[in-house]
MIDOSE-1310 file (N, C-alpha, C; in nm, 2 decimals, decimal comma, always signed):
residues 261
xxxx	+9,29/+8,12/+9,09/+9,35/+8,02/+9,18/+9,47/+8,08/+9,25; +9,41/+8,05/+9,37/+9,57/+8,12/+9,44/+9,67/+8,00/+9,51; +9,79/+8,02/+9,45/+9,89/+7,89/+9,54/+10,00/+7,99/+9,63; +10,01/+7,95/+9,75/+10,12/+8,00/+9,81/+10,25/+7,90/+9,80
xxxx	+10,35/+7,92/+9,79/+10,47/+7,85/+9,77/+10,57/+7,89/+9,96; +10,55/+7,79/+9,96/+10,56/+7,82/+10,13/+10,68/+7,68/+10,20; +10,75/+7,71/+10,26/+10,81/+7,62/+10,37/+10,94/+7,71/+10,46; +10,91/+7,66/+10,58/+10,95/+7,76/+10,68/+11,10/+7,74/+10,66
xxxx	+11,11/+7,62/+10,63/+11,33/+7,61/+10,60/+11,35/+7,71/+10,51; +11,45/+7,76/+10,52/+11,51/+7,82/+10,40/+11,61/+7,75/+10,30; +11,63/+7,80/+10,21/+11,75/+7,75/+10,14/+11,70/+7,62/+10,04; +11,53/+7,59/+10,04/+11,51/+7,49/+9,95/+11,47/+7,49/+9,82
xxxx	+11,47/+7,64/+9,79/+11,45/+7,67/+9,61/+11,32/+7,70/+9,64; +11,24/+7,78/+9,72/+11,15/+7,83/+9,72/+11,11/+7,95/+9,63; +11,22/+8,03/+9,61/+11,19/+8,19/+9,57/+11,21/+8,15/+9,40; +11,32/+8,02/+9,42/+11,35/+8,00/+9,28/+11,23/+7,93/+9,19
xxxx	+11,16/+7,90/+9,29/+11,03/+7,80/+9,22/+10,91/+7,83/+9,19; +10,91/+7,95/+9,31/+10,77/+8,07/+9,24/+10,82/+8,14/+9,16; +10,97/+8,18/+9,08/+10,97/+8,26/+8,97/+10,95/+8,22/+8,86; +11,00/+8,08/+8,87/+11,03/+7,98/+8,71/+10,89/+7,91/+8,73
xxxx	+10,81/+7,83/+8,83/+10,67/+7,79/+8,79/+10,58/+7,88/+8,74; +10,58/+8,02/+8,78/+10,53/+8,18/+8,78/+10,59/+8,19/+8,57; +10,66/+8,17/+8,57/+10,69/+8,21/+8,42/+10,67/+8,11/+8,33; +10,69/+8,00/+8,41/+10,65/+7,85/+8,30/+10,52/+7,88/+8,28
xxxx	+10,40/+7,91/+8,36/+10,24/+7,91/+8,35/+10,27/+8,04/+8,29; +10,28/+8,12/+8,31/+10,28/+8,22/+8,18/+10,32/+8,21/+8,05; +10,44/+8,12/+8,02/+10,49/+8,07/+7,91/+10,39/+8,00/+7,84; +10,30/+7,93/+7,85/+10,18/+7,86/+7,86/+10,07/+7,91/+7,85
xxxx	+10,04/+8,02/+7,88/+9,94/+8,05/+7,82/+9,85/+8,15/+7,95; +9,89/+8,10/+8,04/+9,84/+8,18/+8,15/+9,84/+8,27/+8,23; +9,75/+8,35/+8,24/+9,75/+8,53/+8,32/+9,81/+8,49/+8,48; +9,92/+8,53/+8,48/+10,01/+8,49/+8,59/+10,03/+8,66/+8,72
xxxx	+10,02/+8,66/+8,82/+10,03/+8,75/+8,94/+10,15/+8,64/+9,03; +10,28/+8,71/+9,04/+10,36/+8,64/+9,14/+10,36/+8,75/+9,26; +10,32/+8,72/+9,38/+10,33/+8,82/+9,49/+10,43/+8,78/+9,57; +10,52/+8,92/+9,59/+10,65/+8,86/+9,64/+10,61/+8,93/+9,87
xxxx	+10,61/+8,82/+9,93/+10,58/+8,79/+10,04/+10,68/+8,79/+10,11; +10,82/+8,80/+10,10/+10,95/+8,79/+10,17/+11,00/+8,89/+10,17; +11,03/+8,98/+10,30/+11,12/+9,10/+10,32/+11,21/+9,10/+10,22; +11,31/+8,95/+10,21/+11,42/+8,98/+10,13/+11,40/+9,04/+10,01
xxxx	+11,26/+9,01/+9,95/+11,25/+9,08/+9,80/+11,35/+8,96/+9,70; +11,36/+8,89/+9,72/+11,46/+8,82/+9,65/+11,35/+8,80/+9,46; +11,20/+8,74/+9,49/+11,13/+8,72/+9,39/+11,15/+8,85/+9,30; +11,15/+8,96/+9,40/+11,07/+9,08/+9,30/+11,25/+9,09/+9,21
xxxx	+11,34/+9,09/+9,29/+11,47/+9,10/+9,20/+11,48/+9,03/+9,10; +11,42/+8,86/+9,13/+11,47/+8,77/+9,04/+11,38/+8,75/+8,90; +11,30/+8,90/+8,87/+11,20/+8,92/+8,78/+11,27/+9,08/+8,74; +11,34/+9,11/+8,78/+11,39/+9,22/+8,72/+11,37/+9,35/+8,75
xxxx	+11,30/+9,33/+8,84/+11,22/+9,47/+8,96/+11,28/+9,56/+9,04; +11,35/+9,66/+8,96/+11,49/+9,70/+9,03/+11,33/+9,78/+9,14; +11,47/+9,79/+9,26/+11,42/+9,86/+9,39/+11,36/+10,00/+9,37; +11,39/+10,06/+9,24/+11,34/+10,20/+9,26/+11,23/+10,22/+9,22
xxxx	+11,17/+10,12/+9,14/+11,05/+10,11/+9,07/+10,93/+10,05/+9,18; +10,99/+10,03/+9,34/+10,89/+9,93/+9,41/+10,80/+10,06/+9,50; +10,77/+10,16/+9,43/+10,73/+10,29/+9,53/+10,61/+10,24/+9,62; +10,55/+10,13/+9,54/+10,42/+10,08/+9,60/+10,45/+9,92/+9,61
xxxx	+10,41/+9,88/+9,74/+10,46/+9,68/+9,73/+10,38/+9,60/+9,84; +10,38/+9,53/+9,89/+10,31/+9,45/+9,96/+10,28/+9,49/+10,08; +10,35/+9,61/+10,13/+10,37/+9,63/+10,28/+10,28/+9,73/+10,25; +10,28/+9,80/+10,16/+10,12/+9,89/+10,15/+10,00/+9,86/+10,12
xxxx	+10,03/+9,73/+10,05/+9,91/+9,69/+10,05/+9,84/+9,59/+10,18; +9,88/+9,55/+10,25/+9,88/+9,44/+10,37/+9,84/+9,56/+10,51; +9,91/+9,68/+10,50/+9,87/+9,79/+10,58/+9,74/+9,87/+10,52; +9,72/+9,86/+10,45/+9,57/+9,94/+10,36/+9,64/+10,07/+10,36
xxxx	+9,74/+10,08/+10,31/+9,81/+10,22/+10,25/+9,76/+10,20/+10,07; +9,74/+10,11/+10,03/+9,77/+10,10/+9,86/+9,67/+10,02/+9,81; +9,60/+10,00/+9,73/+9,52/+9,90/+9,64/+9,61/+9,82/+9,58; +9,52/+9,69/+9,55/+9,63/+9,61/+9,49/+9,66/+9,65/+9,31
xxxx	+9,60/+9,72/+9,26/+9,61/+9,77/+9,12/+9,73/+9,89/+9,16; +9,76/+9,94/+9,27/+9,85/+10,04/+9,26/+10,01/+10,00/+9,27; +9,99/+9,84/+9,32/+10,10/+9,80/+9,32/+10,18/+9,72/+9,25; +10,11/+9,69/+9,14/+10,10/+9,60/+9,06/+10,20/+9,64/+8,94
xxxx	+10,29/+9,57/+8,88/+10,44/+9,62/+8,82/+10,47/+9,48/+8,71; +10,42/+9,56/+8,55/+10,50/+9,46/+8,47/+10,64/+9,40/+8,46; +10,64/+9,28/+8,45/+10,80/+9,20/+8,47/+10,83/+9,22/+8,33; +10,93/+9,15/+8,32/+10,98/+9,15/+8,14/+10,93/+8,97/+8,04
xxxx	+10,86/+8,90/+8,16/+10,76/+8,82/+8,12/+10,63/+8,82/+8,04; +10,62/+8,82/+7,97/+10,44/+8,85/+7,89/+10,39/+8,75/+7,97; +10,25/+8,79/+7,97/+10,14/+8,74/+8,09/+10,21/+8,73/+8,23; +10,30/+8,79/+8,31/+10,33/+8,79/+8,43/+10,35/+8,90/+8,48
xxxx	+10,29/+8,93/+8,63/+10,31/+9,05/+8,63/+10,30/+9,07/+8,79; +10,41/+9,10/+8,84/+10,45/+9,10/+9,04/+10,41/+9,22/+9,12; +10,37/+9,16/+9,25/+10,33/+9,31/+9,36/+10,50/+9,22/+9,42; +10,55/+9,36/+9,44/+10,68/+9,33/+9,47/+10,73/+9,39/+9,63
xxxx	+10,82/+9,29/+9,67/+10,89/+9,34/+9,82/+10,98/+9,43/+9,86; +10,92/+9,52/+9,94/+11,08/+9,60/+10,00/+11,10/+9,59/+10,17; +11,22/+9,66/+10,21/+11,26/+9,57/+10,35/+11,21/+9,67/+10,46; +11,11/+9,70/+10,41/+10,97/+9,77/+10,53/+10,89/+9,67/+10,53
xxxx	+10,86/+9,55/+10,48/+10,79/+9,43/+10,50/+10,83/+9,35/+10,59; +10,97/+9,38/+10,62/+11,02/+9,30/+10,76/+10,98/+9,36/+10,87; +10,92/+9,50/+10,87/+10,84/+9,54/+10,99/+10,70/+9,51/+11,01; +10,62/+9,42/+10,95/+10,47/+9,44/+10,90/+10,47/+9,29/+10,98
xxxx	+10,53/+9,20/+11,02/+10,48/+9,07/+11,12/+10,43/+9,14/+11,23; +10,50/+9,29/+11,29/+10,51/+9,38/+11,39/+10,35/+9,44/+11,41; +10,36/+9,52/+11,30/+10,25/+9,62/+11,28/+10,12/+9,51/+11,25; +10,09/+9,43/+11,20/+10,01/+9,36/+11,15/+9,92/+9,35/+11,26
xxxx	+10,01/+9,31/+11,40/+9,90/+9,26/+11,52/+9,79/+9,32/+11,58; +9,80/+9,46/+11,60/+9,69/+9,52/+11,62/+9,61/+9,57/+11,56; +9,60/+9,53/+11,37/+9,49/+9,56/+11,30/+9,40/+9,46/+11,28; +9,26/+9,50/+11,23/+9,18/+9,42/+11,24/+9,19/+9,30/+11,10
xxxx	+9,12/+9,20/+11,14/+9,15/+9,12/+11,05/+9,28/+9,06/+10,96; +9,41/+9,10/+11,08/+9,55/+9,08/+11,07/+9,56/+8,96/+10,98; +9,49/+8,83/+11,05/+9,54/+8,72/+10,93/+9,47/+8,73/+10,76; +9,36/+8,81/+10,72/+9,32/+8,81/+10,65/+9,32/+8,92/+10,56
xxxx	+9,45/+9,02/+10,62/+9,49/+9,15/+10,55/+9,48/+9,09/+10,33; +9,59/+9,00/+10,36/+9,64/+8,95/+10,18/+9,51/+8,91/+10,10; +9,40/+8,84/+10,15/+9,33/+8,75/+10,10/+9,22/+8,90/+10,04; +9,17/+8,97/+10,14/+9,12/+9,10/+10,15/+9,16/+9,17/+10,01
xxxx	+9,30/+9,22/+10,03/+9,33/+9,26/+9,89/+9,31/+9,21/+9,76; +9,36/+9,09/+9,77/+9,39/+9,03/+9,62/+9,26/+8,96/+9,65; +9,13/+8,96/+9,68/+8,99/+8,96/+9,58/+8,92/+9,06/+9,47; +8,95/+9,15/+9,47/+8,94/+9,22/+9,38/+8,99/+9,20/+9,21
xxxx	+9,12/+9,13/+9,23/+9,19/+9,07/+9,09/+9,13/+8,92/+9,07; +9,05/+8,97/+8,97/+9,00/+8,87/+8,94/+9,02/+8,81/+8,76; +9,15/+8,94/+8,71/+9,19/+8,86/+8,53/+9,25/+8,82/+8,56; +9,34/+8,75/+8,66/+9,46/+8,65/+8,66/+9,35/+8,49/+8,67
xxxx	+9,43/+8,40/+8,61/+9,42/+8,29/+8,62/+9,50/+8,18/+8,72; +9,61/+8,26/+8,79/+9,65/+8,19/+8,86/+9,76/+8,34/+8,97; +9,77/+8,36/+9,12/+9,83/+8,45/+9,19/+9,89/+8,34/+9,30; +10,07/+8,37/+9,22/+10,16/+8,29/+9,33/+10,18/+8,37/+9,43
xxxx	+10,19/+8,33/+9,58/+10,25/+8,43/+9,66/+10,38/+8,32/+9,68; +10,50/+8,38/+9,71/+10,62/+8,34/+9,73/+10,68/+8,38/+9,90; +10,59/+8,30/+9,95/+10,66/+8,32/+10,09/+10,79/+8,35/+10,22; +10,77/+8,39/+10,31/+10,89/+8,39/+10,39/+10,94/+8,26/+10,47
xxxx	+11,07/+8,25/+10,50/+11,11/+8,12/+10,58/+11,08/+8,13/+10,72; +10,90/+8,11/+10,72/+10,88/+8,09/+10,82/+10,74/+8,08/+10,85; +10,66/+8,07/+10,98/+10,55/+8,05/+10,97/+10,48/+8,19/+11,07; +10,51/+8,28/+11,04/+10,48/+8,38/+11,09/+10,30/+8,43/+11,03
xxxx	+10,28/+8,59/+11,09/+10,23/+8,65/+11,00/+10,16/+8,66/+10,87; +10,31/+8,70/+10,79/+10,27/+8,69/+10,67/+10,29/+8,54/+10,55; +10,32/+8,43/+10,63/+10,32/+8,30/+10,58/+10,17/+8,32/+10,61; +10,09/+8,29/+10,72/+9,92/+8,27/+10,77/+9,88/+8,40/+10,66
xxxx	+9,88/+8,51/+10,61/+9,78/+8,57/+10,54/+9,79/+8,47/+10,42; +9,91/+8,44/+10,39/+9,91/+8,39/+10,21/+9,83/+8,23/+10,21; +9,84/+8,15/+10,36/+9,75/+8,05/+10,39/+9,58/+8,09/+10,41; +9,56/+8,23/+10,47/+9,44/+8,18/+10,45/+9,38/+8,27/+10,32
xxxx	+9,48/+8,35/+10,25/+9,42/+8,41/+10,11/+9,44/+8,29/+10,00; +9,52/+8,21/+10,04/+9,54/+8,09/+9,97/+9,43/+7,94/+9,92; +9,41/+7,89/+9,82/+9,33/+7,81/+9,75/+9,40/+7,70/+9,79; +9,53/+7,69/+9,79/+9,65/+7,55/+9,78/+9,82/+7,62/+9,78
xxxx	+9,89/+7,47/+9,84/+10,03/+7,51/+9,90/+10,08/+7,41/+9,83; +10,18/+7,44/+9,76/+10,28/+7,42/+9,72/+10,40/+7,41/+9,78; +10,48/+7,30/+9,86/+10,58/+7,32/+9,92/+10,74/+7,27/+9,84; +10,81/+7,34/+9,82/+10,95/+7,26/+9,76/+11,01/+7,24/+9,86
xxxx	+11,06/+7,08/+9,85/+11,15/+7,02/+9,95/+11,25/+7,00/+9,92; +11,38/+7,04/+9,98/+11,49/+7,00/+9,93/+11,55/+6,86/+9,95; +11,62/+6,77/+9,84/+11,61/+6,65/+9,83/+11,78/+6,66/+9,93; +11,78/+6,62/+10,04/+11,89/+6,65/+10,12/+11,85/+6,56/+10,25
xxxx	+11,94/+6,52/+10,34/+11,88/+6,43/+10,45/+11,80/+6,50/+10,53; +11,77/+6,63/+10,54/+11,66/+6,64/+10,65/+11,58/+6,70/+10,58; +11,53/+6,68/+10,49/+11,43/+6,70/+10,36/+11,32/+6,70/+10,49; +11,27/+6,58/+10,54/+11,14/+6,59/+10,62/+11,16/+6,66/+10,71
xxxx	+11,26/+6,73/+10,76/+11,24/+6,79/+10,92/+11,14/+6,90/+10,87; +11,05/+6,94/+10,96/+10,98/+7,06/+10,95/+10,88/+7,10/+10,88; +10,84/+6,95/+10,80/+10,75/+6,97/+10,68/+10,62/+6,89/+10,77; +10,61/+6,81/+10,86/+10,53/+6,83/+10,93/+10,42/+6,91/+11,01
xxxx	+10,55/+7,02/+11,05/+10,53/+7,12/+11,10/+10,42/+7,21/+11,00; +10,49/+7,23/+10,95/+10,42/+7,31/+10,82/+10,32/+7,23/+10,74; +10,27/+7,13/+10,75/+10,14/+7,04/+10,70/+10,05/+7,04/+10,87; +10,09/+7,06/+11,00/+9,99/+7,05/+11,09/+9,99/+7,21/+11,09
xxxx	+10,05/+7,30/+11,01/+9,99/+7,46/+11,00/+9,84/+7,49/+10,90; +9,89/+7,40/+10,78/+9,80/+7,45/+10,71/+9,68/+7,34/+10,75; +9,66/+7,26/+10,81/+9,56/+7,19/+10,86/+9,48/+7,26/+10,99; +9,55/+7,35/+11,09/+9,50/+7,43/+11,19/+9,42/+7,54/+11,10
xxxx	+9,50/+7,61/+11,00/+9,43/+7,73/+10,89/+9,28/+7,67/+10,80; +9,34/+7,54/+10,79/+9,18/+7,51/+10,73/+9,06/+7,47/+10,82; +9,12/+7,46/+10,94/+9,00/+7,42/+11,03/+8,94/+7,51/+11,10; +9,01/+7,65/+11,11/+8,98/+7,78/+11,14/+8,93/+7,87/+11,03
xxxx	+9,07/+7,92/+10,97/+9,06/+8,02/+10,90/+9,01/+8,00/+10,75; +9,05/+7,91/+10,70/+8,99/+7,86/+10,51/+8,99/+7,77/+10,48; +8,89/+7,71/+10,53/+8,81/+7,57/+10,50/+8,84/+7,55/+10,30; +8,88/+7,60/+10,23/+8,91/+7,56/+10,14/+9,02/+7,53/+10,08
xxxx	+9,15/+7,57/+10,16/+9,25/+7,48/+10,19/+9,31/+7,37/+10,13; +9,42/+7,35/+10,05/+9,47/+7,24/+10,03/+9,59/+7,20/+9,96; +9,68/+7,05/+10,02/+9,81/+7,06/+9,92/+9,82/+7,04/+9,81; +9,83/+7,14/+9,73/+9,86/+7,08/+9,60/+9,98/+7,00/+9,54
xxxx	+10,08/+7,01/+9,63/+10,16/+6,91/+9,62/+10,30/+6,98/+9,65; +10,38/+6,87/+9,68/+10,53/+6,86/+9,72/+10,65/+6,85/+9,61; +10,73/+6,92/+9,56/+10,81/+6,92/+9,47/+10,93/+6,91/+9,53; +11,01/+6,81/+9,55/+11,19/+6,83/+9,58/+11,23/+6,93/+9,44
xxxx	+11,34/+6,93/+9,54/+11,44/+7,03/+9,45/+11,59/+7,05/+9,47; +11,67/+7,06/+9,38/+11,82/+7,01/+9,41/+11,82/+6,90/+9,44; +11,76/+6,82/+9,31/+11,81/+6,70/+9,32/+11,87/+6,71/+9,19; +12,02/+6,63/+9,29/+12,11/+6,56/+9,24/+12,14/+6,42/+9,18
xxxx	+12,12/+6,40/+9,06/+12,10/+6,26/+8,97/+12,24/+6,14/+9,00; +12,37/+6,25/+9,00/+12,49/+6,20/+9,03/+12,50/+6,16/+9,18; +12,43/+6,15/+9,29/+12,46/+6,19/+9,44/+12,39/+6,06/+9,48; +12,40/+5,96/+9,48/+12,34/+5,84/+9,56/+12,22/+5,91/+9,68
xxxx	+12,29/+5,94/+9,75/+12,22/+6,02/+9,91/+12,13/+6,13/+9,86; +12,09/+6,17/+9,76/+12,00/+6,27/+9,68/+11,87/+6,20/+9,64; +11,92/+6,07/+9,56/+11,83/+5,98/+9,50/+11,76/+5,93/+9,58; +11,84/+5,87/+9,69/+11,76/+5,79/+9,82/+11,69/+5,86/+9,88
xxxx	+11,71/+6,02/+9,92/+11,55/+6,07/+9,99/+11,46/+6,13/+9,92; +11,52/+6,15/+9,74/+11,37/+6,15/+9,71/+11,30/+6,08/+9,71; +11,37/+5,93/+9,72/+11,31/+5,84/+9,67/+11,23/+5,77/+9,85; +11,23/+5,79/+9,92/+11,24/+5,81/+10,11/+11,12/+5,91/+10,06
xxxx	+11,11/+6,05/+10,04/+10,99/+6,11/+10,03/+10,87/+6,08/+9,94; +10,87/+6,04/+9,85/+10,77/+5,98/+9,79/+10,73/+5,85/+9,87; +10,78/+5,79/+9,94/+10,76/+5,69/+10,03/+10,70/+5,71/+10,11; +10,73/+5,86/+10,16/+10,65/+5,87/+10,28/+10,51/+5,96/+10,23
xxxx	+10,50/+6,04/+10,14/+10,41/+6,15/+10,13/+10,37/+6,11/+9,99; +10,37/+6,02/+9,94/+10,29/+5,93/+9,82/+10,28/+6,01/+9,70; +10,16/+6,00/+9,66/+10,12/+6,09/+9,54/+10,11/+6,26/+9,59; +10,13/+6,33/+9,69/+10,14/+6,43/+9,72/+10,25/+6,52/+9,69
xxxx	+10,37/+6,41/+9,65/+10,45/+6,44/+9,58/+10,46/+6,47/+9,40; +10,54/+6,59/+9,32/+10,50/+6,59/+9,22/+10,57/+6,48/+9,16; +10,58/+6,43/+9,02/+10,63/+6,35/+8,96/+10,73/+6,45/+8,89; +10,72/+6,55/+8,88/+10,86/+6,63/+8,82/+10,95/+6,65/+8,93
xxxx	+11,10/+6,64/+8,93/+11,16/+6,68/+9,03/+11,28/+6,79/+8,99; +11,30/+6,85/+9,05/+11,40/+7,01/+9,00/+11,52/+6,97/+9,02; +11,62/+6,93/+8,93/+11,74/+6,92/+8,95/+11,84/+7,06/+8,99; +11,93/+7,04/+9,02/+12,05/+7,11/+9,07/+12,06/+7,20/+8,94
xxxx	+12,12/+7,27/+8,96/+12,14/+7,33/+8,78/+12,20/+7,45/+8,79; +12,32/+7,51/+8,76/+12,40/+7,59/+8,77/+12,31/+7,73/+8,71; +12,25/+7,73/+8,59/+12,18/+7,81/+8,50/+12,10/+7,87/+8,59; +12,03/+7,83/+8,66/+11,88/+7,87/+8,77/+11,99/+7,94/+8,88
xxxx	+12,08/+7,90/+8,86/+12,15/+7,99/+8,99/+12,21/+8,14/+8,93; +12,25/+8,15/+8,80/+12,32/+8,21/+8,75/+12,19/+8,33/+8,71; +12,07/+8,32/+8,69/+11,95/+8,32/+8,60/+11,92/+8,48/+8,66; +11,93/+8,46/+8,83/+11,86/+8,62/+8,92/+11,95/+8,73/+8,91
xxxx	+12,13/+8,71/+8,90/+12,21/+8,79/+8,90/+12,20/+8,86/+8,78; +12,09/+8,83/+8,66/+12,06/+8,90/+8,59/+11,92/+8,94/+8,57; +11,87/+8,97/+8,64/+11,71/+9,01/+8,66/+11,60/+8,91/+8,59; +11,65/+8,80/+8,59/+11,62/+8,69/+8,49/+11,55/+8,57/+8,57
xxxx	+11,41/+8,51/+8,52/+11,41/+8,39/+8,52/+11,50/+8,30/+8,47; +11,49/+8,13/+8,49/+11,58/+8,07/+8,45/+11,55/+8,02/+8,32; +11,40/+8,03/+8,30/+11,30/+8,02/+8,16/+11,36/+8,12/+8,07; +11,41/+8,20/+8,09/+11,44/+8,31/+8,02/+11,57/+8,34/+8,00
xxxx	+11,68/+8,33/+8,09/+11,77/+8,34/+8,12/+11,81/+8,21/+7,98; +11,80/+8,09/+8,02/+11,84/+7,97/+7,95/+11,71/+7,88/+7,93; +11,62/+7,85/+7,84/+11,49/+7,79/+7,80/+11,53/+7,63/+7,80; +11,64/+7,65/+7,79/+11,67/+7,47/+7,72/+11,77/+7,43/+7,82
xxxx	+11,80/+7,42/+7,92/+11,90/+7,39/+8,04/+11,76/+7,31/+8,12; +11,83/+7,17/+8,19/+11,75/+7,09/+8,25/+11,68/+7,19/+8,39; +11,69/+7,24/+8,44/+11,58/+7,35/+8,52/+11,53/+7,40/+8,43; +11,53/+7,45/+8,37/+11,41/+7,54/+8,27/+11,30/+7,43/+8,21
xxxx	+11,36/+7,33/+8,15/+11,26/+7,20/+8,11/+11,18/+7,15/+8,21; +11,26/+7,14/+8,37/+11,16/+7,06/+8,46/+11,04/+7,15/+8,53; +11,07/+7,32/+8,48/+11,00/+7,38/+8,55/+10,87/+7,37/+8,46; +10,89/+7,36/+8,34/+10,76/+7,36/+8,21/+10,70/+7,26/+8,26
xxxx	+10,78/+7,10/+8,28/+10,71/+6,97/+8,32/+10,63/+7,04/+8,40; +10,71/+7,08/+8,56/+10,59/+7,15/+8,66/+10,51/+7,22/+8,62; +10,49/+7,28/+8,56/+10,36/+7,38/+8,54/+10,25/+7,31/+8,50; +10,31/+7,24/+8,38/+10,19/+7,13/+8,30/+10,13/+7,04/+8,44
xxxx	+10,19/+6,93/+8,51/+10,14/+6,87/+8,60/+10,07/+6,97/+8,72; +10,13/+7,09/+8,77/+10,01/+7,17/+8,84/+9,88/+7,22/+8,77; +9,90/+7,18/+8,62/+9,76/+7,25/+8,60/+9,69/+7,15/+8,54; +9,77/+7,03/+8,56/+9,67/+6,91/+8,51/+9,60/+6,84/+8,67
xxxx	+9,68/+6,89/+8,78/+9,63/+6,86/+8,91/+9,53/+6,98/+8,90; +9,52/+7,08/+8,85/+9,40/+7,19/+8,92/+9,34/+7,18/+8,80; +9,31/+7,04/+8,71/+9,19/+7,07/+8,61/+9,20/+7,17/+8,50; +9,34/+7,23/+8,46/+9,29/+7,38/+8,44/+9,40/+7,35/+8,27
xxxx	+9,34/+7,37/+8,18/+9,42/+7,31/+8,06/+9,52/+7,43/+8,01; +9,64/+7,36/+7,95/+9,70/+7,50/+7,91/+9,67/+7,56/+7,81; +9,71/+7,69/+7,79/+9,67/+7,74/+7,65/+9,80/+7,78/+7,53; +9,79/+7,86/+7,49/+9,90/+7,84/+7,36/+10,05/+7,90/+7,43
xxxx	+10,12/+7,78/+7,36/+10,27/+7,80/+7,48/+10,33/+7,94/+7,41; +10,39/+7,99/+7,48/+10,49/+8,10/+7,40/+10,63/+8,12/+7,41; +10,69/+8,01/+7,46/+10,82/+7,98/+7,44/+10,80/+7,82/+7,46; +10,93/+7,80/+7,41/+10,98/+7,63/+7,39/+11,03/+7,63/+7,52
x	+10,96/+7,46/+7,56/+10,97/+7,38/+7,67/+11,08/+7,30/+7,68
């Protein structure tokens, strides 16, 4: 199963949500691949992937310089394990256009891995390029919305993208669902548009929501998930919730946990 974690805003806990959902389902029991899809490399750092170790990373593999088994780099997570970013992937929206099968470079690669049980790609803020390969290598999207007043701006946008991708490019396509995040329990105006977003996007939305949480912020400046970093701090608990509900949405049962939720 492949999820891309995608929304063109920045700044809504995207990178932070493919590392800690990425480590909760591993914590759980399952063969996890997080593919870090953003120039910034922010995923591959916030797994502990210092830069020197990235000799092979997405940008060779999306250009057919690399296999995906050559790029492929144990994290300090059991069962997880990342194709990581360096900032030659901010040249590859560029280069991408005149090769063949441009939108279908990622999906191309990553069929061949077939022992993972689940390959997050952790997308860029935006809907370029390499957002469209991870949509059409993608099975389902995952969007985190930040629980803030323009939570909806833009997420249209990005639900009439992946609806053009499935009508074209991968008819098998689909949301797996909407997660706010930085939500604030204390903040009246936090509560009211999560509570505004489920209104508007129904069950599409998850029933777990990712509070604010100092720990998840503290967690990358040490090569750290936040699962790992701090197991028992309210982000680390909601990210377990989330795992369990994505894989009770994808049918897919867990298996034996390996850290406390």
């Amino acid at each position: 199963m492949i999820i891309a974690v995608a929304n063109q805003k920045g700044g809504v806990g995207k990178t932070t949500t493919a590392i800690n959902l990425a480590t909760a389902l591993a914590a759980i029991g399952q063969r996890v691949l997080l593919v870090d899809s953003d120039p910034q490399g922010n995923a591959s750092t916030g797994l502990g992937i210092d830069r020197k170790q990235r000799s092979a990373s997405i940008y060779d593999l999306l250009l057919g310089e690399a296999e995906a088994d050559a790029c492929i780099l144990p994290s300090k997570v059991p069962n997880l394990e990342v194709i990581p970013a360096t900032s030659a992937l901010s040249g590859a929206e560029v280069e991408l256009v005149d090769l063949e099968r441009r939108s279908h470079r990622l999906a191309d690669a990553l069929a061949p891995l077939t022992r993972f049980d689940h390959v997050l790609v952790d997308c860029p803020p935006s809907l370029g390029l390499l957002t469209l390969n991870a949509l059409v290598a993608a099975d389902s999207v995952l969007v985190p919305l930040q629980a803030e007043f323009f939570a909806l701006e833009g997420l249209s946008q990005l639900l009439g993208t992946v609806e053009r991708v499935r009508g074209s490019l991968n008819s098998r396509l689909k949301i797996l669902g909407i997660v706010l995040t930085m939500v604030d329990r204390r903040n009246r105006l936090s509560e009211q548009v999560a509570s505004d977003v489920r209104a508007v996007m129904g069950q599409r939305v998850f029933e777990t929501a990712i509070p604010r949480n100092v720990r998840l912020s503290e967690a990358p400046s040490h090569g750290l998930p936040g699962l790992i970093y701090d197991s028992r701090c309210a982000g680390s608990e909601a990210y377990v919730a989330l795992a369990r509900e994505v894989l009770a949405r994808l049918g897919n049962p867990a298996r034996k946990e390996v850290v406390n939720g």
